[in-house]
N, C-alpha and C positions, 0 to 999 in steps of 0.2 A: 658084483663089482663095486658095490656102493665103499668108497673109503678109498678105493684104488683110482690110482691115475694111470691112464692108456692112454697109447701114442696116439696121435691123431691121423684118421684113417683105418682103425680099428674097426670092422667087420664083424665080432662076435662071434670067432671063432672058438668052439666050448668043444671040451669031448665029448663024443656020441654020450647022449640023454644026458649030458648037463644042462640045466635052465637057466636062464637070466632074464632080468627083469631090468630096461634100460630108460632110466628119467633122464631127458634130454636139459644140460643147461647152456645156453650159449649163447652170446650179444647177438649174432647172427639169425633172425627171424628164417631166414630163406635157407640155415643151414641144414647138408642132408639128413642128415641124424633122426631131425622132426618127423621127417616121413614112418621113421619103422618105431619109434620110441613110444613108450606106454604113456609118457607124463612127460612135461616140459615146462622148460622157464625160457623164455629170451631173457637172459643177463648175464654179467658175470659173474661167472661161479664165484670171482674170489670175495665179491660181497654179497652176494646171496648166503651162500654153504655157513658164515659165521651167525648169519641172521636166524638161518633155519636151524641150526645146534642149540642156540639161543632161547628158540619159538619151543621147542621138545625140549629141554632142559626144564622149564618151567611149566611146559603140559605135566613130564613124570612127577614133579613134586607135588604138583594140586592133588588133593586127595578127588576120587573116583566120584 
C-alpha cells in the first residue's frame, strides 16, 4: 500500500494470500493502527512522507 491513500478505518482487507507490510504514521501516539503495524512514526505524514523521500533520494545517489 506504500504510495496509496486509504480511508480511515481500513482493516487490511487483501485477497486470499496477498501480503502487506503496514508502517504506521500518525500524530496520534494512542492511535489503533500502532497495535498491528510493523514500523511507526507519531507524526504527520504530511511532513514526514516529504522529509523521508528526501532522506532516500539522497541515500540512492551516494555511491554504495
Amino acid at each position: 500500500m506504500l504510495g496509496e491513500q486509504v480511508r480511515p478505518g481500513y482493516r487490511g482487507q487483501h485477497p486470499q494470500g496477498a501480503r502487506a507490510r503496514i508502517i504506521a504514521v500518525n500524530p496520534d501516539g494512542d492511535a489503533p493502527i500502532f497495535g498491528f503495524a510493523e514500523a511507526g512514526a507519531v507524526a504527520d505524514a504530511r511532513q514526514l512522507l516529504p522529509l523521508l523521500a528526501a532522506v532516500l533520494e539522497r541515500m540512492e545517489k551516494e555511491p554504495a
